[in-house]
C-alpha positions as CSV (number, residue, x, y, z in Angstrom):
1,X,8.4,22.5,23.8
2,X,10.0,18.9,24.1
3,X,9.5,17.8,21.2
4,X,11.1,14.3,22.6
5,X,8.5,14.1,25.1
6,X,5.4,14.9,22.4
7,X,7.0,11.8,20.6
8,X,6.4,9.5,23.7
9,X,2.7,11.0,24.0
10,X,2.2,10.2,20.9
11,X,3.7,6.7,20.8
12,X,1.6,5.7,23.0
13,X,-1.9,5.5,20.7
14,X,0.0,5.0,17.6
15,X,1.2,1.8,16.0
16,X,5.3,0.8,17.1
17,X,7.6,3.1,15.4
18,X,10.1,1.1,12.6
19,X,11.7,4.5,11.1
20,X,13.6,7.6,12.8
21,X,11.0,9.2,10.5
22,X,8.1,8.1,12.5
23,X,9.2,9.7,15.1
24,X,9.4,13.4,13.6
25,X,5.6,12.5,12.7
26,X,4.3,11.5,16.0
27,X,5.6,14.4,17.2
28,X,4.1,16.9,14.8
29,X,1.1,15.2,15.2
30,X,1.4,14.9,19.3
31,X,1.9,19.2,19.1
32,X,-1.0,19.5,16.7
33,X,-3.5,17.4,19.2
34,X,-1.8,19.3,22.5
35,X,-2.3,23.0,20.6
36,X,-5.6,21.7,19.5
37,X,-6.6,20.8,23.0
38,X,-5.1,23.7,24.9
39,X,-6.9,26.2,21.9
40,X,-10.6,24.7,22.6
41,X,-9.9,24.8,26.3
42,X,-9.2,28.5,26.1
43,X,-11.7,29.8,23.5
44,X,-15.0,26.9,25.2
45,X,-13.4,27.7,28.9
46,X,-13.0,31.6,28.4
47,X,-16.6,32.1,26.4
48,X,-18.0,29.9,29.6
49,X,-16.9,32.0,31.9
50,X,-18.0,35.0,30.0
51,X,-21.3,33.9,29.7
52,X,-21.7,32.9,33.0
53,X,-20.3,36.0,34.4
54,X,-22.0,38.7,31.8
55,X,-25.1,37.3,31.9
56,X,-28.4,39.1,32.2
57,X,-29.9,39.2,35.8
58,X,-32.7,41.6,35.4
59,X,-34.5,43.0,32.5
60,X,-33.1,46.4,33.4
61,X,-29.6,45.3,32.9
62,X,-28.1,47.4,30.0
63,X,-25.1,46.3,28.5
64,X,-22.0,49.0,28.7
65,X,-20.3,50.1,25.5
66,X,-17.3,48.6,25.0
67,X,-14.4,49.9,22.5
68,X,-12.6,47.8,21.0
69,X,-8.8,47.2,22.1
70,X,-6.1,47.0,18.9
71,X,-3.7,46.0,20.5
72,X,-5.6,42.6,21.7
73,X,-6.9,42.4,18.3
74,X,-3.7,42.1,16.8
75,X,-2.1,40.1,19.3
76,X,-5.0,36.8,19.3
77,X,-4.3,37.0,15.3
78,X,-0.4,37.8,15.4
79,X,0.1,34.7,17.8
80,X,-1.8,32.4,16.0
81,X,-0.2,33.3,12.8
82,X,3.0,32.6,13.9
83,X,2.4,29.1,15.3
84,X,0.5,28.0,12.2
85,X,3.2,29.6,10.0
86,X,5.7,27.4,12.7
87,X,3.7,24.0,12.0
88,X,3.6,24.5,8.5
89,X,7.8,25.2,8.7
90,X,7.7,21.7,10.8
91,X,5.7,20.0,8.6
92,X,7.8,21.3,5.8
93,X,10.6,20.1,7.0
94,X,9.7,16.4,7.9
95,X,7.6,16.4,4.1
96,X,11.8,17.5,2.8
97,X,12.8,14.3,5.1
98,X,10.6,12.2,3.4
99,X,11.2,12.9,-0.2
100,X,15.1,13.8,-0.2
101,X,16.2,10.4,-1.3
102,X,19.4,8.6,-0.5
103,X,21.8,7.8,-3.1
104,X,23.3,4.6,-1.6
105,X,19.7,3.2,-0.5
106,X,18.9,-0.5,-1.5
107,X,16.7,-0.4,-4.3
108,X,13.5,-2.7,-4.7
109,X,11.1,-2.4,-7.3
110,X,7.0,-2.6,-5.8
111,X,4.5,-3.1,-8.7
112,X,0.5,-3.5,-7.8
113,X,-2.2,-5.1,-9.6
114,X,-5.8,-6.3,-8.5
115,X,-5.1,-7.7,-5.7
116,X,-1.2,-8.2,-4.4
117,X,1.9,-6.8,-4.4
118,X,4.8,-8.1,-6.6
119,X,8.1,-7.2,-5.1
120,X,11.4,-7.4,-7.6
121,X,15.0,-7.2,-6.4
122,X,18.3,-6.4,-8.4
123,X,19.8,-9.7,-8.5
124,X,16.3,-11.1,-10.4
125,X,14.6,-12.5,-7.0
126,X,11.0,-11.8,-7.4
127,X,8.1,-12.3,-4.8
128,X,4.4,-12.1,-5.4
129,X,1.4,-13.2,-3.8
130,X,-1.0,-12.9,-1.1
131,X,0.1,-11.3,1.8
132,X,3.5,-11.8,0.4
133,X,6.5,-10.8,2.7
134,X,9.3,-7.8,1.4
135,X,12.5,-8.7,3.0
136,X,14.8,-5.6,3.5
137,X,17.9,-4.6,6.0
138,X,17.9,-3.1,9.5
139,X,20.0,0.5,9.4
140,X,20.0,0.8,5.3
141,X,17.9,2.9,3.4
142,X,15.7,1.3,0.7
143,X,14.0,3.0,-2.2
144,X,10.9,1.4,-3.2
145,X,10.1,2.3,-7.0
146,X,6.2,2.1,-7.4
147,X,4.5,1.1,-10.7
148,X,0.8,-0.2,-11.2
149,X,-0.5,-2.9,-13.9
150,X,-4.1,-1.7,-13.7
151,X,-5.6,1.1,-11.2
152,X,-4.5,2.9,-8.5
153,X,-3.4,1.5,-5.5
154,X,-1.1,3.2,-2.6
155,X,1.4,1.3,-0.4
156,X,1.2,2.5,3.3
157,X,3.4,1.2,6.1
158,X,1.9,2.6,9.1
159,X,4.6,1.5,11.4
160,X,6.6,3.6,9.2
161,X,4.2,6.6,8.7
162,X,5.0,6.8,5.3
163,X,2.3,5.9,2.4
164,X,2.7,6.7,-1.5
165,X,0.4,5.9,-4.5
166,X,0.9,3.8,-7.1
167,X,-0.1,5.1,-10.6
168,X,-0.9,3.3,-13.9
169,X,1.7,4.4,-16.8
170,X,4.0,6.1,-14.5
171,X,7.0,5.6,-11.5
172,X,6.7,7.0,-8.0
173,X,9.5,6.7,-5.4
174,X,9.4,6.0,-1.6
175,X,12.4,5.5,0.9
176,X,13.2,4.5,4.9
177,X,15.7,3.2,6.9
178,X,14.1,0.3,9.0
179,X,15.7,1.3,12.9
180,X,15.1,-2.1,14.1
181,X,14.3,-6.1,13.7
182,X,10.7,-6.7,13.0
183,X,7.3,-7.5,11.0
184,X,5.5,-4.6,9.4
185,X,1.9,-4.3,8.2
186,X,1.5,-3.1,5.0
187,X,-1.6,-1.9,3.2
188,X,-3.4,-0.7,0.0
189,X,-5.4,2.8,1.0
190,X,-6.8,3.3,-2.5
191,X,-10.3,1.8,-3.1
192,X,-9.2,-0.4,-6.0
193,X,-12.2,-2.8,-6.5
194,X,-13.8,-5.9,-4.7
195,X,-10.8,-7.5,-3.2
196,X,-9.2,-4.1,-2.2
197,X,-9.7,-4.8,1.5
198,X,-7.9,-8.3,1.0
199,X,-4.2,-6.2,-0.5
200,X,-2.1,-6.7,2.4
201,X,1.5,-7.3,2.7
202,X,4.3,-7.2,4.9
203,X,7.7,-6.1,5.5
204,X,10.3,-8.3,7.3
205,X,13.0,-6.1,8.8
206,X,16.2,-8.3,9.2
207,X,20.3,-7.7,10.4
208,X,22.5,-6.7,7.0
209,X,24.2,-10.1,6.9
210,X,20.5,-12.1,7.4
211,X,19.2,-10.0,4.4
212,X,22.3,-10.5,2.6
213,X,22.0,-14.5,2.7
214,X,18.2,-14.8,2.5
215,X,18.4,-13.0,-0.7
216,X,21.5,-15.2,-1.9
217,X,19.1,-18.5,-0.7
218,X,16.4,-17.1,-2.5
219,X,18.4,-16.6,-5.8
220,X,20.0,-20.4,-5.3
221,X,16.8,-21.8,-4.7
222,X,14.8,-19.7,-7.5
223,X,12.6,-22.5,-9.6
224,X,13.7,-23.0,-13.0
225,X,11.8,-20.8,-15.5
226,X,9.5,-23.1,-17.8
227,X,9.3,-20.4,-20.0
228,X,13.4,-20.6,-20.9
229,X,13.9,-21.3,-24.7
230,X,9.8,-20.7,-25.1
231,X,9.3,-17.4,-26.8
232,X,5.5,-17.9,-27.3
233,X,5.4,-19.4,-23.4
234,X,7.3,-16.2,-22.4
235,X,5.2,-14.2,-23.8
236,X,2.2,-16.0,-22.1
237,X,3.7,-15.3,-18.6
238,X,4.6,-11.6,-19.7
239,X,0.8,-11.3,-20.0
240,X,-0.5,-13.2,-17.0
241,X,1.2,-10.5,-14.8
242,X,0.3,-7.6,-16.9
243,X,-3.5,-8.1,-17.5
244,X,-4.0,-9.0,-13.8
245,X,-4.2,-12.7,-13.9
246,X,-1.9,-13.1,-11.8
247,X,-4.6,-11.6,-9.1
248,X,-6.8,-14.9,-9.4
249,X,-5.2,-17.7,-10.7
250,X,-2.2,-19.3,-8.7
251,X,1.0,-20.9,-10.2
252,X,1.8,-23.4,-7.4
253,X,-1.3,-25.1,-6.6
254,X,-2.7,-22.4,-4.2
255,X,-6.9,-21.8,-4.0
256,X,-7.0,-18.2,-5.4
257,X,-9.9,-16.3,-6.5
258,X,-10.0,-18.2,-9.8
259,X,-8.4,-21.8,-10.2
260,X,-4.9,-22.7,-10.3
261,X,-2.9,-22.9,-13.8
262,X,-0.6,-25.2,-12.3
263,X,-1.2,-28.3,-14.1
264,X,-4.1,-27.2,-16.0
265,X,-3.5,-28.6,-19.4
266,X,-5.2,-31.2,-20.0
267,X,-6.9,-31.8,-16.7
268,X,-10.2,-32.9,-15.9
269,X,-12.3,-29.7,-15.2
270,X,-15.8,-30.2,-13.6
271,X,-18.4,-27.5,-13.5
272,X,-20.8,-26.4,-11.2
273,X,-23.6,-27.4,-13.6
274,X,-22.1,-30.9,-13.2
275,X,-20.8,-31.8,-16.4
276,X,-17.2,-31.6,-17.4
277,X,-14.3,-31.8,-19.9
278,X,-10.8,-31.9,-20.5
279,X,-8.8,-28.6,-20.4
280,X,-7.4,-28.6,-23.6
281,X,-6.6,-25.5,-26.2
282,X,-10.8,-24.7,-27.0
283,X,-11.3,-25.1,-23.5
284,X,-8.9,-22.8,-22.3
285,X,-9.6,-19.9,-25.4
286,X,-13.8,-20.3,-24.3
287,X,-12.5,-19.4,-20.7
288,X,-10.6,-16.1,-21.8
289,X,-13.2,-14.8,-23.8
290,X,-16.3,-16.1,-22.5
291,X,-15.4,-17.7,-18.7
292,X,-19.0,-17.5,-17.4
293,X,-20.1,-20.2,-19.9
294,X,-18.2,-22.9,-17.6
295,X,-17.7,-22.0,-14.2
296,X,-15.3,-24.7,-12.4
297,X,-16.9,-26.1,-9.1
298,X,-15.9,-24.7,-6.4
299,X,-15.4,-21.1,-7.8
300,X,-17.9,-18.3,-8.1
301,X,-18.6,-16.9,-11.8
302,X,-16.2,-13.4,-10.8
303,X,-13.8,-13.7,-14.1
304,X,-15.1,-10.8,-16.6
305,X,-15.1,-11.6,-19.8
306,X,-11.9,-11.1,-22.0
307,X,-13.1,-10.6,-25.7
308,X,-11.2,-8.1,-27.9
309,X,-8.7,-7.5,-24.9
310,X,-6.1,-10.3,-26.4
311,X,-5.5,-10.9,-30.1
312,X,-5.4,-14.5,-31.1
313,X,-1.3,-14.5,-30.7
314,X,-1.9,-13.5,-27.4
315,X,-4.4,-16.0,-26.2
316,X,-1.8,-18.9,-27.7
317,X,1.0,-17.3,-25.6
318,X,-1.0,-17.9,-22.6
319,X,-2.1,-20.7,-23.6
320,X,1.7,-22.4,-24.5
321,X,2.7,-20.8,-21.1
322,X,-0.1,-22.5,-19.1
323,X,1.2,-25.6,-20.9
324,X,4.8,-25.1,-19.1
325,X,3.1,-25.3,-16.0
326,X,2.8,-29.1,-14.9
């Protein structure tokens, strides 16, 4: 079997390859779809034909004994076996591909939460958003380590035919070696609430030397950290990422789910009820614990409430770290 020719076939109904990994898989699948095919034909074409040609003409036809033949017995179960046993080897194999992980691969820590992906490289460059954009390098293997803040989610690349969950309280591990320049789709395949269909991301495949400067630029051109010097604020923005805020309410001024925290202190806040007030300390506890009693115009009342999840040390962290946000 050409197993280089099954990986065309199968190229041609699946999404581009990005991997030398996707390849292996389109051909495994490409065999399984051909063997599939070529087994239906044989067992629908051959009881067909049987039918058709041992079929009852008269009522005196009598139908001859028959013994049965071992030999042919063993050989349409032998044959079989052996190419089942063969795509299980196959498989096998590709599955050892997949989890044998470089020890020289670029590593990138992944972390979900309701609903985005927060990507976090070694020299402390850290992306997050919607549809937010993981930047690694053409020819150099990269180990994704996998966490979740919440539920479970699952990163699949189909591109690169590779797809692994994430699981609350524990790491799980997934590598490749992009072959070529390129944009990737990436999405969550875990049910993992409302949003889960609105999860994507994307991989941005670049040359060594573009991925080496875009990561430098990034790290030149990080934003200071309000928090730096503010233990309590620190604190605040520890939590907004681990209790899923950072899910709903922006830090740059972008609609989200929920409103912005970017210079939410002491704004004017106005409510779908029409009143409104300033968005001071009382106002900013009532939303944590209660947030359907004052639902901001513009945004639906889809913030559950957060009483008994924070102690009050907690709440002023947020609180002190919202204030850094201006």
């Amino acid at each position: 079997m050409n197993f280089g020719l099954l990986s065309v076939l199968a190229n041609t109904f699946m999404p581009v390859r990005g991997t030398e990994i996707a390849g292996d898989v389109d051909a495994h699948y490409a065999f399984l779809v051909i063997a599939s095919l070529i087994s239906f034909i044989i067992l629908v074409g051959g009881m067909t034909v049987f039918i058709i040609k041992y079929r009852r003409r008269s009522e005196n036809d009598q139908t001859a004994y028959i013994t049965h033949n071992t030999f042919l017995e063993f050989l349409w179960s032998f044959i079989p076996f052996l190419i089942v046993v063969g795509i299980f080897y196959w498989g096998k194999e590709i599955y050892n591909k997949m989890r044998t992980f470089p020890e020289q691969a670029e590593e990138i820590h992944a972390i979900a939460q309701k609903w985005l992906w927060e990507f976090k490289y070694k020299n402390g460059v850290s992306i997050s958003g919607k549809d937010v954009v993981l930047h690694v390098p053409v020819g150099k293997p990269v180990k994704l380590i996998i966490s979740s803040r919440d539920v479970l989610h699952s990163f699949f690349i189909p591109a690169f035919r590779i797809k692994q969950d994430a699981v609350p309280g524990r790491f799980t591990y997934l590598h490749f070696t992009p072959t070529q320049e390129g944009e990737y789709q990436v999405f969550c395949t875990e049910y993992c609430g409302q949003e889960h269909s609105n999860m994507p991301a994307r991989i941005r495949a670049l040359e060594p030397e573009a991925y080496t400067a875009w990561l430098k630029e990034m790290k030149e051109n990080a934003p200071p950290d309000p928090t730096e010097g503010n233990a309590m604020a620190a604190k605040g923005s520890e939590l907004y990422r681990e209790a899923g805020c950072i899910g709903c309410h922006s830090l740059d001024g972008s609609k989200m789910s929920g409103p912005t925290w970017k210079g939410l202190y002491n704004s004017k806040r106005e409510f779908t009820d029409g009143s409104s007030t300033q968005a001071n300390d009382n106002y900013i506890l009532e939303s944590i614990i209660n947030p359907q009693a004052k639902i901001v115009k513009g945004f639906g009342p889809a913030m559950p409430p957060y009483a008994g999840r924070f102690t009050e040390e907690e709440i002023s962290a947020i609180i002190e770290f919202i204030k850094t946000l201006k």
